[in-house]
Backbone of each chain as ProteinMPNN parsed JSONL, in Angstrom:
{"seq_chain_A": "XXXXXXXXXXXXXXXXXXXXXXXXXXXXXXXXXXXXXXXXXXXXXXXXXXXXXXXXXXXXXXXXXXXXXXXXXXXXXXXXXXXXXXXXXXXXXXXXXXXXXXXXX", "coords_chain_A": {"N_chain_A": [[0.844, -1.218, 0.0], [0.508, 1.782, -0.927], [0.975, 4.777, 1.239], [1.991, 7.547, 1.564], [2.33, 9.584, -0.774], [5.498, 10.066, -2.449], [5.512, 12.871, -3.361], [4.122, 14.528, -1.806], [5.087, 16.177, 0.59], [4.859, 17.488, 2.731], [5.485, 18.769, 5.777], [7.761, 17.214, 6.508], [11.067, 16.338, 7.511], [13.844, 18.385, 5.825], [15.801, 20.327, 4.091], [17.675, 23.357, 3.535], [15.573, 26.04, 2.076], [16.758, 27.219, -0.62], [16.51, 29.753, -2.44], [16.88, 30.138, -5.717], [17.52, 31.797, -9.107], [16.794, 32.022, -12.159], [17.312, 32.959, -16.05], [14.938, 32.542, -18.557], [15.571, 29.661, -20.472], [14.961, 28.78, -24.052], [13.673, 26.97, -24.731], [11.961, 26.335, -22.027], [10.538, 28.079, -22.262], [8.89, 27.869, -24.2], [7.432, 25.296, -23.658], [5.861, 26.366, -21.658], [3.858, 27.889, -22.929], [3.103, 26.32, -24.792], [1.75, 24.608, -22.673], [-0.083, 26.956, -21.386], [-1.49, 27.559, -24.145], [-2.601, 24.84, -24.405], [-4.406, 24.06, -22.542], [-5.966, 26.331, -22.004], [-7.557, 26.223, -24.918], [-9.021, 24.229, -23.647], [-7.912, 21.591, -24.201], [-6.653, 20.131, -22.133], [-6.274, 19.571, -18.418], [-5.513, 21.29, -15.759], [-5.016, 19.873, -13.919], [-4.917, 17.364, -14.853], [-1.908, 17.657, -15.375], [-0.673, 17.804, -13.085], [-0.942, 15.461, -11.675], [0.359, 13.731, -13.285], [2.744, 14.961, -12.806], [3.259, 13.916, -10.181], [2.877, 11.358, -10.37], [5.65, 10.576, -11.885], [8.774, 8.598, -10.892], [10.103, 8.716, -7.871], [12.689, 9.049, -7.422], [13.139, 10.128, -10.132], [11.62, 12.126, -9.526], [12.445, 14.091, -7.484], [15.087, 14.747, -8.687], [15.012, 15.957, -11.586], [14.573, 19.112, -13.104], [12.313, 22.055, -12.619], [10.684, 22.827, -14.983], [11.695, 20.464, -16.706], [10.113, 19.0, -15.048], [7.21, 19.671, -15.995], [7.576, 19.105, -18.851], [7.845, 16.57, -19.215], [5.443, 15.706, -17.946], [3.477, 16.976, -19.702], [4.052, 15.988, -21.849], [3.297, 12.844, -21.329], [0.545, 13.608, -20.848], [-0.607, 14.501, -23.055], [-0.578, 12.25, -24.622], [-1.754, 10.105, -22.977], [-4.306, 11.489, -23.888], [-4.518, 10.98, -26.425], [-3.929, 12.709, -28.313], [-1.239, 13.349, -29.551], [0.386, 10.321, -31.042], [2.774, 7.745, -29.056], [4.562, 6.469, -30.868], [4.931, 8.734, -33.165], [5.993, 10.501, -31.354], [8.334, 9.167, -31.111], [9.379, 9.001, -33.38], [10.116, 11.703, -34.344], [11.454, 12.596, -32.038], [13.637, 11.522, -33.041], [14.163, 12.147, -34.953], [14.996, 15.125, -34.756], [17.085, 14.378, -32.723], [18.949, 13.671, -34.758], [19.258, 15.631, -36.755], [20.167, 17.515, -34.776], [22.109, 16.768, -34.372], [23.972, 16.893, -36.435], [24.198, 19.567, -36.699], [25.93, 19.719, -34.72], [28.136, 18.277, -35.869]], "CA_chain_A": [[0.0, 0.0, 0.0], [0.719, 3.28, -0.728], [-0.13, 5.475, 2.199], [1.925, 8.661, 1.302], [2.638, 9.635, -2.295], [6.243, 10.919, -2.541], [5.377, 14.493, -3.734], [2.941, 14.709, -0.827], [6.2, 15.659, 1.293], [4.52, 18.539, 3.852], [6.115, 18.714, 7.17], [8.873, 16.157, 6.204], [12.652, 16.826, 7.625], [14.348, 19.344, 5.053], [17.279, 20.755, 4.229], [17.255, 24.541, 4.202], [15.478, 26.449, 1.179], [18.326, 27.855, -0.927], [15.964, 30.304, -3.367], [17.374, 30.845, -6.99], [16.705, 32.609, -10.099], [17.782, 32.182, -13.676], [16.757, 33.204, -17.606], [14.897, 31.318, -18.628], [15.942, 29.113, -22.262], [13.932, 29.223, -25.25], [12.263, 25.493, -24.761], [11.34, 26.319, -21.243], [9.21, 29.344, -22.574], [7.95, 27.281, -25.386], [6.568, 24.607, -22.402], [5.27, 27.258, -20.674], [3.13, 28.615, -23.908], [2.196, 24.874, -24.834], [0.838, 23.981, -21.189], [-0.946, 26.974, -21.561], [-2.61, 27.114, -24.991], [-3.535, 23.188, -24.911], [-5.272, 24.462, -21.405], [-6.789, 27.378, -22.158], [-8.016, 25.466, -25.634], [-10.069, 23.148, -23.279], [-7.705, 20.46, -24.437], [-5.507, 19.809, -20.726], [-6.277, 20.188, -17.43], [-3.879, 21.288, -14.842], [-5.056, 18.684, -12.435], [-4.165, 16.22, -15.155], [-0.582, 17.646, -15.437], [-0.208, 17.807, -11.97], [-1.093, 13.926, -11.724], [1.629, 13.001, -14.1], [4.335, 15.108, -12.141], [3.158, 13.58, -8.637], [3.341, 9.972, -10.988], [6.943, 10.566, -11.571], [9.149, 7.845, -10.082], [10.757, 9.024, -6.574], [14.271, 9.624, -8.207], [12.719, 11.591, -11.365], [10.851, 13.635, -8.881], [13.729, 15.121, -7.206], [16.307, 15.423, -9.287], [14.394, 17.044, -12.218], [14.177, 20.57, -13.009], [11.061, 22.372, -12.986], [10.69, 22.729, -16.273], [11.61, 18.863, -17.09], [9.13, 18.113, -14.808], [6.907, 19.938, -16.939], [7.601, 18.281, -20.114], [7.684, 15.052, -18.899], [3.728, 15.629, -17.375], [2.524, 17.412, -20.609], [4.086, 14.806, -22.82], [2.477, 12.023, -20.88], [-0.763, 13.764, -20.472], [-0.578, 15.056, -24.66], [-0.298, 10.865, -24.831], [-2.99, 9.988, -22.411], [-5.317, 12.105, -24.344], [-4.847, 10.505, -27.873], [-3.328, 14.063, -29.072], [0.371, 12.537, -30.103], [0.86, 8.835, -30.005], [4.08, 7.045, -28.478], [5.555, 6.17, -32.086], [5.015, 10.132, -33.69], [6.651, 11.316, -30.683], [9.548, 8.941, -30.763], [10.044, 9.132, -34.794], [9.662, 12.915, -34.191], [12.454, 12.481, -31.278], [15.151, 11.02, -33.836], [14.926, 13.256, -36.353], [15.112, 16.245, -33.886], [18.162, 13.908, -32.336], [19.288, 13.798, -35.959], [19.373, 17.113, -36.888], [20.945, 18.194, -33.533], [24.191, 15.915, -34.409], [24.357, 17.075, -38.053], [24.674, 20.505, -36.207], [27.46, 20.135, -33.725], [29.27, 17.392, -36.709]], "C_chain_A": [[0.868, 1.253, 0.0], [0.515, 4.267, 0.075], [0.434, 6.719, 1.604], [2.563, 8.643, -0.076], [4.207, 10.753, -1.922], [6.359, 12.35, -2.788], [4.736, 15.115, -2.425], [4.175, 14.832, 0.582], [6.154, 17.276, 2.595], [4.831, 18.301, 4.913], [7.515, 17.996, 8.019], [10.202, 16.795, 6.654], [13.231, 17.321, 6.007], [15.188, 19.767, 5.313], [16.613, 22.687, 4.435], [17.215, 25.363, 2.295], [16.343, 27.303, 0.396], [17.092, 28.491, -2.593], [16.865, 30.533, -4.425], [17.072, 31.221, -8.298], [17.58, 32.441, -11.702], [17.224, 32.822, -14.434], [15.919, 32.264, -17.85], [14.915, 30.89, -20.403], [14.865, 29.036, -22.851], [12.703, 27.702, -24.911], [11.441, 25.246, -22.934], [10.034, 26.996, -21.245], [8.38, 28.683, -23.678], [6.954, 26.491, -24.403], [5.724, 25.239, -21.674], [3.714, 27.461, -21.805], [2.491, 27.475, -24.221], [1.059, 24.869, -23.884], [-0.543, 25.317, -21.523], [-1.704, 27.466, -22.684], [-3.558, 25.947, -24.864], [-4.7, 23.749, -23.512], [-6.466, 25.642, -21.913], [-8.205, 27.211, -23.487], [-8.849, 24.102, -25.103], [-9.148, 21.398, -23.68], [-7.008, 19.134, -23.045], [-6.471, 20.37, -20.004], [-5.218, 20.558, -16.681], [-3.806, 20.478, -14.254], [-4.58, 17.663, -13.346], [-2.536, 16.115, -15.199], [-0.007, 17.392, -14.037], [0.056, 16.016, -11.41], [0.265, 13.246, -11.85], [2.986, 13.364, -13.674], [4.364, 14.401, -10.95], [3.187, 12.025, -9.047], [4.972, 9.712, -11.444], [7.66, 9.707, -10.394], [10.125, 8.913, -9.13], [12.075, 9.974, -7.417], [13.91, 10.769, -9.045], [12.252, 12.969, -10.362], [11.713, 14.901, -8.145], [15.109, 15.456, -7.822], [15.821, 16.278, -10.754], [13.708, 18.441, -12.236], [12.842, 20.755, -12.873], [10.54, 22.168, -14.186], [10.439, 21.102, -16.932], [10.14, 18.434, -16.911], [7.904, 18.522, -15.602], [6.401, 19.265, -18.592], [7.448, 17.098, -20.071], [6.009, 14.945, -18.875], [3.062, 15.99, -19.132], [2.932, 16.215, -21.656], [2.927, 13.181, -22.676], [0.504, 12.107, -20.433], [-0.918, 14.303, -22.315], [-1.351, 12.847, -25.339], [-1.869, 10.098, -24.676], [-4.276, 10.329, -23.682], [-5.997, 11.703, -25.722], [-4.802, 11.984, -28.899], [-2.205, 13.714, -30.121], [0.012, 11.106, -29.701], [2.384, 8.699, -29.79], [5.014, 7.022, -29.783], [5.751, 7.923, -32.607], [6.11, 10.497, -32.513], [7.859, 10.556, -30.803], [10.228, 8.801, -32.218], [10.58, 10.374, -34.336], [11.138, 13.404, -33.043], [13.966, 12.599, -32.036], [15.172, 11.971, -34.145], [15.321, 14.88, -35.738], [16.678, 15.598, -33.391], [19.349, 13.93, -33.654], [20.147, 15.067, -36.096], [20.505, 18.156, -35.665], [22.371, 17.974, -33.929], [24.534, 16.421, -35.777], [24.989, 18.724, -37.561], [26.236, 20.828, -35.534], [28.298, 19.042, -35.006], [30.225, 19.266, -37.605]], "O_chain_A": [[1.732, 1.58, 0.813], [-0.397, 4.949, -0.393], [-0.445, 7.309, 0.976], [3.275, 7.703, -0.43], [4.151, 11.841, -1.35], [7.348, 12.961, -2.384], [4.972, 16.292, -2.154], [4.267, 13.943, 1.429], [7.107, 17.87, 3.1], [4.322, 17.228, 5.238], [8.031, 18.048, 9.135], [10.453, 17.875, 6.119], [13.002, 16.566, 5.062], [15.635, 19.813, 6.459], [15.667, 23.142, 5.078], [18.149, 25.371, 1.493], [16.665, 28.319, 1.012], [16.933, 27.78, -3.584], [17.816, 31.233, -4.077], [15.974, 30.755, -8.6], [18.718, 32.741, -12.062], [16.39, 33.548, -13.892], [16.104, 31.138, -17.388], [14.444, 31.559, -21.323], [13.795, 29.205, -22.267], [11.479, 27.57, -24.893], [10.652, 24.35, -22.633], [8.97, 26.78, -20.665], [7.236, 29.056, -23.938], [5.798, 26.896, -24.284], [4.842, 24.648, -21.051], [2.606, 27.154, -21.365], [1.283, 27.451, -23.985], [-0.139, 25.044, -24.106], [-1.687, 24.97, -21.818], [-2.788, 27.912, -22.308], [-4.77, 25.916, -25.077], [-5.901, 23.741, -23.785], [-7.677, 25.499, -22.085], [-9.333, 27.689, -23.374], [-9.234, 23.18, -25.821], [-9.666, 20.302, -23.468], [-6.936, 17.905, -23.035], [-7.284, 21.223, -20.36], [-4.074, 20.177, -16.928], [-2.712, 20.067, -13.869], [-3.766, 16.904, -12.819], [-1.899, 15.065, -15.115], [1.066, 16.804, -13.898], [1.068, 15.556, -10.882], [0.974, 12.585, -11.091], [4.024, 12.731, -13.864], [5.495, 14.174, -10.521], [3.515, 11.282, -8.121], [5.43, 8.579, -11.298], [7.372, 9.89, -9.211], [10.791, 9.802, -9.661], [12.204, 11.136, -7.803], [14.188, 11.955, -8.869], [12.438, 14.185, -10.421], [11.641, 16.127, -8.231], [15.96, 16.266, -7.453], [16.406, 17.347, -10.927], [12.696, 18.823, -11.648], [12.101, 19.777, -12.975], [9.862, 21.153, -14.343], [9.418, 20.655, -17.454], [9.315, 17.928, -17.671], [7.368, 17.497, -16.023], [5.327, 19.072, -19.162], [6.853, 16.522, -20.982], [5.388, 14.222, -19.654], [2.241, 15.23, -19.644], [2.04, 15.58, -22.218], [2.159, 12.661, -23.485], [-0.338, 11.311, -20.017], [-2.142, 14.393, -22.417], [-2.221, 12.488, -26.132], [-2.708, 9.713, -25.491], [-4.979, 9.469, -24.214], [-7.146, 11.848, -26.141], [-5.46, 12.217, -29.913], [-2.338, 13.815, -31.341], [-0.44, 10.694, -28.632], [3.161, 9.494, -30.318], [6.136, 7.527, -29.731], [6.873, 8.369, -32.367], [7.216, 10.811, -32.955], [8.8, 11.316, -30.574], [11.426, 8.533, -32.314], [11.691, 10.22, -33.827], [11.755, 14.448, -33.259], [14.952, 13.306, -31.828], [16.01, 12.807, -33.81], [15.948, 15.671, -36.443], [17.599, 16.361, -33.687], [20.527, 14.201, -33.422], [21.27, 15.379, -35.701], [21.266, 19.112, -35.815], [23.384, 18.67, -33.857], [25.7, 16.202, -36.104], [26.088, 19.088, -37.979], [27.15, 21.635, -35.699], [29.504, 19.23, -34.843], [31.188, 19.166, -38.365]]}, "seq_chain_B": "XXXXXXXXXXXXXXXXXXXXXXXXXXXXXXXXXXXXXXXXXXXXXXXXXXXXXXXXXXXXXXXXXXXXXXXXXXXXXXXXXXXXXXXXXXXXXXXXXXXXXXXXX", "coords_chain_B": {"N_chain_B": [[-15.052, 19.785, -23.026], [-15.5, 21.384, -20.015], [-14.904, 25.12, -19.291], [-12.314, 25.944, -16.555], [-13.053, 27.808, -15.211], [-15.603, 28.563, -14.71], [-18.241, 29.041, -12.882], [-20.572, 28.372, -12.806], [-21.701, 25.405, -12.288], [-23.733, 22.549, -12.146], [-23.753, 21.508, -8.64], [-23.017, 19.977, -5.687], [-24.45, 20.322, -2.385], [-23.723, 22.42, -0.205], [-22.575, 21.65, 2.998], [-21.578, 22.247, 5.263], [-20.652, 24.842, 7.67], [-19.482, 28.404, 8.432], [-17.316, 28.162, 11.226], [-17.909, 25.874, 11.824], [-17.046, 22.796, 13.881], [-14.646, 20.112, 12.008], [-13.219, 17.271, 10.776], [-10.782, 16.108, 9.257], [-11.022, 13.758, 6.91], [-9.259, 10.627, 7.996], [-7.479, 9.104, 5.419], [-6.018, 7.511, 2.565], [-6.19, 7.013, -0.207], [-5.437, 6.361, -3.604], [-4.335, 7.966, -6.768], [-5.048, 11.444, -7.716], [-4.612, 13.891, -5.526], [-5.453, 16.146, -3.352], [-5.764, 16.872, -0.94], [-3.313, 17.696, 1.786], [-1.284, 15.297, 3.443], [-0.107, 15.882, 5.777], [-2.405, 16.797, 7.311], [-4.654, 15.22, 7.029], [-6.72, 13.62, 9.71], [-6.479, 15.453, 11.22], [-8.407, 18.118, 13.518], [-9.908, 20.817, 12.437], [-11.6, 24.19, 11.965], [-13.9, 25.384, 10.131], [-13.547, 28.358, 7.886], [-14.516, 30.18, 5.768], [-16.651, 29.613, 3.128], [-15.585, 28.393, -0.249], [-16.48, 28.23, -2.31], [-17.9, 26.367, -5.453], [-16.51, 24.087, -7.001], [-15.316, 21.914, -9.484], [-14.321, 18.526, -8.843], [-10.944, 18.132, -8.539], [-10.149, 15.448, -8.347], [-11.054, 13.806, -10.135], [-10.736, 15.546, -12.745], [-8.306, 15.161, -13.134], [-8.588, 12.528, -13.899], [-9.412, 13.033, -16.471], [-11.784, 13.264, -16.33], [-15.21, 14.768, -15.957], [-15.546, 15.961, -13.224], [-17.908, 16.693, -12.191], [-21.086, 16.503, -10.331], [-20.305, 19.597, -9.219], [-18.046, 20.557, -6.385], [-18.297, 21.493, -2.95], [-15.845, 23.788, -1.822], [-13.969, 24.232, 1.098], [-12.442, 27.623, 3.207], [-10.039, 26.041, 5.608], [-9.233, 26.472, 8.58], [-6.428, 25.554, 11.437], [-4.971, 24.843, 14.123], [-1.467, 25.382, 15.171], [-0.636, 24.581, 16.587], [-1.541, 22.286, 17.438], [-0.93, 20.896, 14.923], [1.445, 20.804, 14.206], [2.814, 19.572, 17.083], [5.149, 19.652, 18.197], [5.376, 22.834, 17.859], [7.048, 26.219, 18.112], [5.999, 28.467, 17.737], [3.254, 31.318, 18.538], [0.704, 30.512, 20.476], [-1.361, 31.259, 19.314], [-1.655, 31.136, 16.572], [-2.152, 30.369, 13.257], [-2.794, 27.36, 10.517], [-4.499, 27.898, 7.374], [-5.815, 25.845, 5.014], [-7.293, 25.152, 2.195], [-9.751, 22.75, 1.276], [-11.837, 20.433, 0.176], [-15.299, 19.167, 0.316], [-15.81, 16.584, 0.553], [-13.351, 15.63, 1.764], [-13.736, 16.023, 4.354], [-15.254, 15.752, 7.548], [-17.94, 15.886, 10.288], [-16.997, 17.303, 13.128]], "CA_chain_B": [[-14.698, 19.893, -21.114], [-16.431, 22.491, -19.283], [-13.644, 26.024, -18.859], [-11.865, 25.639, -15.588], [-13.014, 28.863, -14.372], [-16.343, 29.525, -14.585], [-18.812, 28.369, -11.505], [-21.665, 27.837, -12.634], [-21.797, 24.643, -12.475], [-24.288, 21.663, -11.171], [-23.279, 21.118, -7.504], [-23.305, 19.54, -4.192], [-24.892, 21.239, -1.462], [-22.826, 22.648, 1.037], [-22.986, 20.709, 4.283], [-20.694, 22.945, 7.028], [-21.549, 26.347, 8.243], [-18.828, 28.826, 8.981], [-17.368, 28.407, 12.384], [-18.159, 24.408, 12.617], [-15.806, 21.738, 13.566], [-14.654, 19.528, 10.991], [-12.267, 16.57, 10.919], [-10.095, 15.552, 7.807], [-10.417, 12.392, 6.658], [-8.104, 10.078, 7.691], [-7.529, 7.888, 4.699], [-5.062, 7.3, 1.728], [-6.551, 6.651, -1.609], [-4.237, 6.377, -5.205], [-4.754, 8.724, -7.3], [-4.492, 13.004, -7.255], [-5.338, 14.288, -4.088], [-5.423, 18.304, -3.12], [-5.909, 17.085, 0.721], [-2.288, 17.457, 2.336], [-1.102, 13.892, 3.976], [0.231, 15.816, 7.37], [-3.382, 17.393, 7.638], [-5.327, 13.845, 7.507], [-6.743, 13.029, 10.938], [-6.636, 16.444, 12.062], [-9.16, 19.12, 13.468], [-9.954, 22.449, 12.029], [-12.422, 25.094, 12.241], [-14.557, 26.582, 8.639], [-13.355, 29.89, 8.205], [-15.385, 30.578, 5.118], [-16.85, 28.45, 1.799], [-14.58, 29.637, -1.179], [-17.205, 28.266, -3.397], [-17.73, 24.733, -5.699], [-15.417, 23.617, -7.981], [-15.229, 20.382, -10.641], [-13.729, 17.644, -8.714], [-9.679, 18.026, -8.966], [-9.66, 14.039, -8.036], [-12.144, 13.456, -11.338], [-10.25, 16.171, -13.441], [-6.814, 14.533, -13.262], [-8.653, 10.922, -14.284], [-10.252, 13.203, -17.264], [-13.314, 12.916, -16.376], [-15.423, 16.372, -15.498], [-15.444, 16.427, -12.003], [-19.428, 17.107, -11.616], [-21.364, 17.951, -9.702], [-18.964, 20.363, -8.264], [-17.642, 19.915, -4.636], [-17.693, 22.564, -2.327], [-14.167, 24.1, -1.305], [-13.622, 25.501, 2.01], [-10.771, 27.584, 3.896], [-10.824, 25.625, 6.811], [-8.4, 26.996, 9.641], [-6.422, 25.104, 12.17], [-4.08, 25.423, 15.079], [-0.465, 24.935, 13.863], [0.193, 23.656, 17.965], [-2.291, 21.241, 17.369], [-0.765, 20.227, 13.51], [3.009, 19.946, 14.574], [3.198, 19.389, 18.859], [6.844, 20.913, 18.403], [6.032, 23.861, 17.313], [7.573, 27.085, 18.817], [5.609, 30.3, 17.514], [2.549, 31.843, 19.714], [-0.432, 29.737, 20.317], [-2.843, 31.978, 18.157], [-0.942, 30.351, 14.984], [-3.451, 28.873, 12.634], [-2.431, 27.565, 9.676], [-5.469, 27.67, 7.004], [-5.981, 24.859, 4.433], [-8.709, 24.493, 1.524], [-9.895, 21.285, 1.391], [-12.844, 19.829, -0.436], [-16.07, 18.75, 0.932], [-15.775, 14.976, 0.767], [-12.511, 15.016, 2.685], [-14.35, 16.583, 5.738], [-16.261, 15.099, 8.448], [-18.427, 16.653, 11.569], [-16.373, 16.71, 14.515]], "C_chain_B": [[-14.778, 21.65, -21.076], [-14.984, 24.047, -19.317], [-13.402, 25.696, -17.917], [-12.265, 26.728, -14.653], [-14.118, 29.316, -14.135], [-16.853, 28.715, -13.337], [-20.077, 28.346, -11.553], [-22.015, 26.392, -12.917], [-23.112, 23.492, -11.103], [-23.717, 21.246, -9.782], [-23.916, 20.752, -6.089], [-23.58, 20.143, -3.461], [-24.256, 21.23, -0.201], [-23.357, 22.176, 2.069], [-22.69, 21.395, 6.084], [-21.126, 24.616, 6.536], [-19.862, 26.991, 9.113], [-18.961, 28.571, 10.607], [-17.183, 26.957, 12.911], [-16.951, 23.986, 12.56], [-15.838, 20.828, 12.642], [-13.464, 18.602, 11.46], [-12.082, 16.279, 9.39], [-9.763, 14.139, 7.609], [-9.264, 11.158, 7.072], [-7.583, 8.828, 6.736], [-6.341, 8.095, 3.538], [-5.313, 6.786, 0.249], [-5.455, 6.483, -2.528], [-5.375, 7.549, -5.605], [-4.173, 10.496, -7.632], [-5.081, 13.804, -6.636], [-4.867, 15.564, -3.717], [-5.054, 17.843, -1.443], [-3.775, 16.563, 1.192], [-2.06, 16.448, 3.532], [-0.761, 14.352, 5.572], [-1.238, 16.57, 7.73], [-4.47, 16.071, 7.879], [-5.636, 13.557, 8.936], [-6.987, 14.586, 11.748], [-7.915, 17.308, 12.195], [-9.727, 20.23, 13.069], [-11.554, 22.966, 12.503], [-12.868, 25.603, 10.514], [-14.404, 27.517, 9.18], [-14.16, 30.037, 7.098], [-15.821, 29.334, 3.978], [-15.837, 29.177, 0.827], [-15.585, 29.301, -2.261], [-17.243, 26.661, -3.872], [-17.184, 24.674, -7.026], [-15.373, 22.244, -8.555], [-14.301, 20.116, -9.22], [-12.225, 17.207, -9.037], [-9.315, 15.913, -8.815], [-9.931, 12.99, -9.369], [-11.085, 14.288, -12.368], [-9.376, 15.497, -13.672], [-7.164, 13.534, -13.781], [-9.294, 11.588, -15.448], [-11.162, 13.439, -17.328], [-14.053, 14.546, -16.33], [-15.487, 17.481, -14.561], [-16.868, 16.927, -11.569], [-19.925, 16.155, -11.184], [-19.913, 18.513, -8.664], [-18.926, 19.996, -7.292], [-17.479, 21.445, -4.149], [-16.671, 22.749, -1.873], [-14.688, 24.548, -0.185], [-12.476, 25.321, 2.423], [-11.036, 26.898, 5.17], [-9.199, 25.87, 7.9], [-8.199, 26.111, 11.238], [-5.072, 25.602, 13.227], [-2.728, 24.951, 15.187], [0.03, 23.865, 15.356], [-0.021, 22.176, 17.914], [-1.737, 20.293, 16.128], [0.639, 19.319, 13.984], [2.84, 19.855, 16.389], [4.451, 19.863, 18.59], [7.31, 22.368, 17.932], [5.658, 25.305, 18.199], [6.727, 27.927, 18.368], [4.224, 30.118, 18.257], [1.263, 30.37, 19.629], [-1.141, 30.447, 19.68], [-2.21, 31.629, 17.009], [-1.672, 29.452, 14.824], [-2.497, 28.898, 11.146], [-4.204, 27.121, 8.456], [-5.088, 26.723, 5.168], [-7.026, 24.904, 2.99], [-8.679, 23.405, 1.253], [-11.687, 21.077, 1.106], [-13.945, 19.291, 0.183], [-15.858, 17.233, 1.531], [-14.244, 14.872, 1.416], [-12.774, 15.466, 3.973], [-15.656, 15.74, 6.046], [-17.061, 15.928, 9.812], [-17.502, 16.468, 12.455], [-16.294, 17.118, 15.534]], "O_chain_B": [[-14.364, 22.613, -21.721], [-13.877, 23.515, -19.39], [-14.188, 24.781, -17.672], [-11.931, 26.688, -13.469], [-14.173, 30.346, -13.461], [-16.14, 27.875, -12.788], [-20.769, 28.303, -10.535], [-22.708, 26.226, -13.921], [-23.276, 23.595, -9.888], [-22.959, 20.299, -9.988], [-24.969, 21.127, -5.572], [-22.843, 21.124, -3.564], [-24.227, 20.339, 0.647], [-24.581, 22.212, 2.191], [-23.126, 21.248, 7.225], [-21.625, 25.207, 5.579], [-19.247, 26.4, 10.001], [-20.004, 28.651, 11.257], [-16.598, 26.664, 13.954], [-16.028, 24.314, 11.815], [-16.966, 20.527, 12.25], [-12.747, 18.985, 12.384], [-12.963, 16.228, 8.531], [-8.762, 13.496, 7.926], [-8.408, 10.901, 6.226], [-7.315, 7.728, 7.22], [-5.663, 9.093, 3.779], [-4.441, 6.125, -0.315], [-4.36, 6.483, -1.967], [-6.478, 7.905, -5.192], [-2.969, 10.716, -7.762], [-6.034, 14.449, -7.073], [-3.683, 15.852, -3.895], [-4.171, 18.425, -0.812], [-3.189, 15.505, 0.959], [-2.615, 16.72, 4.597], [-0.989, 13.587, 6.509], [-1.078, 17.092, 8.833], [-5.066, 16.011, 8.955], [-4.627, 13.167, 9.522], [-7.647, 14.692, 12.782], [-8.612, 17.372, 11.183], [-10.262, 20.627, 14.104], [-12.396, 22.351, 13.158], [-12.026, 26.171, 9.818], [-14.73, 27.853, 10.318], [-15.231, 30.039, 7.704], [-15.297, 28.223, 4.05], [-15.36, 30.292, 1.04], [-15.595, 30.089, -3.207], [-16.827, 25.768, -3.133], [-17.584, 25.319, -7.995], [-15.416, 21.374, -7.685], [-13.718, 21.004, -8.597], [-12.042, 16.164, -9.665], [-8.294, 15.353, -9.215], [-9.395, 11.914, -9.633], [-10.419, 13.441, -12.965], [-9.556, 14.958, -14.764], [-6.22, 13.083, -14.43], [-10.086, 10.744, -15.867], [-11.643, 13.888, -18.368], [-13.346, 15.485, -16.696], [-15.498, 18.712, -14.586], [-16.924, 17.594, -10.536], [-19.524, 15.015, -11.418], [-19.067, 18.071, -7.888], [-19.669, 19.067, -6.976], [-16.817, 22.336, -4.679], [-16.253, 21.739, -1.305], [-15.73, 25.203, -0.211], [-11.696, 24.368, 2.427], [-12.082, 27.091, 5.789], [-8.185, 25.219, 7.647], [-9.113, 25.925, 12.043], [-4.368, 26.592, 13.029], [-2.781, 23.732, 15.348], [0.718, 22.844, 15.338], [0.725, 21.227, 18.156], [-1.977, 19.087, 16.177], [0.911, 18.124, 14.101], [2.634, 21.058, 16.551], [4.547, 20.972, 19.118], [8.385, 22.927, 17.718], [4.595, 25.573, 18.758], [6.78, 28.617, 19.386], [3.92, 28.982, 18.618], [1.167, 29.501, 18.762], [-2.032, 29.66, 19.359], [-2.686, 32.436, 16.211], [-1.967, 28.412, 15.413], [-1.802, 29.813, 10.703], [-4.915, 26.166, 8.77], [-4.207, 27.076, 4.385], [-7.866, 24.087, 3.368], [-7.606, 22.888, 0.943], [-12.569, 21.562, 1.815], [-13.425, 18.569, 1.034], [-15.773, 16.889, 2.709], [-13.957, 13.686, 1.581], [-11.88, 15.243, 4.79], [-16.578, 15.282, 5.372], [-16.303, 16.781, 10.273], [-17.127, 15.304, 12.592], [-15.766, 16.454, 16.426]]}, "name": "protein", "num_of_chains": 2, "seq": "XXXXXXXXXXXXXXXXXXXXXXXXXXXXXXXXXXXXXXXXXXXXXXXXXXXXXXXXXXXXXXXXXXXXXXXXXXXXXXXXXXXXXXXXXXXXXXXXXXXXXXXXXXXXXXXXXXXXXXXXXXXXXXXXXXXXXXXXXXXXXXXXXXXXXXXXXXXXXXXXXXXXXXXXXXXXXXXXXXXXXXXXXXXXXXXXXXXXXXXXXXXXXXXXXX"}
């Protein structure tokens, strides 16, 4: 049994909040603009994204950025939905992986 | 699927009355749960209704979350939450939390 869900980590021993601030990169602001068009377009909820970050295995959950976590949830909730399937996104992957290496070659 | 924001929606009929006692569930479902795991079991006080809202537990599974659920802030006593904690006794900390995870108490 599951009693507490790792994310669910209110009152828990902690280290000591160390606030910081960056820029933020071009595909974080794109994630941002995704999450919310597909939302605002009735297509997402938040509660479903939120789901899929609090479904994140233990490890993923803390060592991934904000952001990641992000992409990870909307991908898996884009999925869910029958928006993208599994194969488009992982052709769609290469050739983006592709393209990247033809760059730095 | 309904906007996320508006409120008119079919709903449950509020059950608590500013002021009453209330107890929080103590239980552990799967799923995506709003009610915070160190608040379970505990006491509070309704400080106001905030209104009724789709079902964040229904939303996250897709679904529509109707009839709405009433929200309230429901305000408790932080001595009473943590027993080790140092700041004055008039320290509440206040909560919203969903109809169906509240009980009379």
């Amino acid at each position: 049994m599951i009693e507490r869900s790792h994310h669910d980590m209110g009152g828990l021993p902690a280290g000591k909040v160390e606030p910081t601030e960056h820029d933020y990169p071009e595909w974080e602001r794109r994630v941002d603009a995704m999450v919310q068009l597909l939302r605002l377009g009735g297509k997402i909820t938040v509660d479903e994204l939120r789901k899929n970050i609090e479904q994140l295995p233990p490890e993923a959950y803390d060592k991934l950025s904000y952001y990641d976590k992000w992409i990870a949830s909307l991908t898996q909730t884009l999925i869910q939905r029958g928006l993208i399937s599994t194969e488009e996104l992982g052709r769609k992957m290469e050739e983006v992986a592709k393209r990247a290496a033809a760059v730095r070659d | 699927m309904q906007p996320q924001f508006a409120t008119e929606y079919p709903a449950v009929a509020p059950q608590f009355k500013v002021g009453e006692r209330v107890r929080v569930r103590m239980t552990a479902p799967l799923g995506h749960i709003r009610t915070p795991f160190y608040i379970r079991g505990h006491v509070g006080e309704i400080e106001r209704l905030c209104g009724s809202f789709p079902n964040p537990e229904e939303l996250a599974q897709m679904r529509d979350g109707l009839p709405a659920v009433p929200l309230y802030r429901v305000r408790f006593r932080q001595k009473e939450v943590w027993p080790d904690y140092r700041g004055p006794d008039s320290d509440v900390i206040e909560i919203e939390i969903f109809q169906h995870w509240l009980e009379k108490a």
